[in-house]
Phi, psi and omega in degrees: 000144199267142171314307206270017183277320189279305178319341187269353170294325186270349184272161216215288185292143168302308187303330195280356170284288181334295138331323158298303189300340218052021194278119192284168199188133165245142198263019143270320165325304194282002195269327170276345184249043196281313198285311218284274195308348161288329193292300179322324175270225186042301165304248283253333203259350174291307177286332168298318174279351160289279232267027154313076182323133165323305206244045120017151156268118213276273203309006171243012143251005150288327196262004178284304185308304165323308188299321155315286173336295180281346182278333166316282174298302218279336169309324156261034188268321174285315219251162156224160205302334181312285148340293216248000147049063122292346181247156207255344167298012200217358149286128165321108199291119174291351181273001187100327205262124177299097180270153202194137170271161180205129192303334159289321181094155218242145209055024185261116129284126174107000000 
């Protein structure tokens, strides 16, 4: 594991992703898309790491990671989290049936 690999362990805030990568962000876009666009770097950095070659160039998978970061966040520059169904509230019941939670619980009398 490469030193910014572990720093990147640590981060916590959407904007310090930004900022580590150098990666420019205007922050109202990321304070409504912050959880959509993590999930989204998240995918794409899951896919970086299958097809990494083992003895790899660690800066160039640092800079992969930026490119993730950014391919990321610009998706919702198009999309909206709804489009893009990353969260399983925003996938489609394939039965059709509208499921909705209800605070009683469904069939309880009284």
């Amino acid at each position: 594991m490469e030193a910014w690999e572990g720093e990147l362990k640590k981060i916590v805030d959407t904007e310090d992703y930004f900022r580590f990568f150098g990666v420019e962000y205007d922050p109202k876009v990321v304070s409504v898309n912050r959880l959509h666009i993590l999930r989204k770097f998240g995918e794409l950095r899951e896919g970086i790491e299958r097809e990494w070659p083992e003895k790899g160039q660690p800066d160039g998978k640092r800079e992969a990671y930026a490119r993730a970061l950014e391919r990321a966040y610009e998706t919702f520059l198009t999309r909206t989290p709804q489009e893009e169904a990353l969260f399983k509230v925003f996938r489609q019941n394939s039965s059709g049936i509208n499921v909705a939670f209800h605070p009683d619980g469904i069939g309880k009398n009284g």
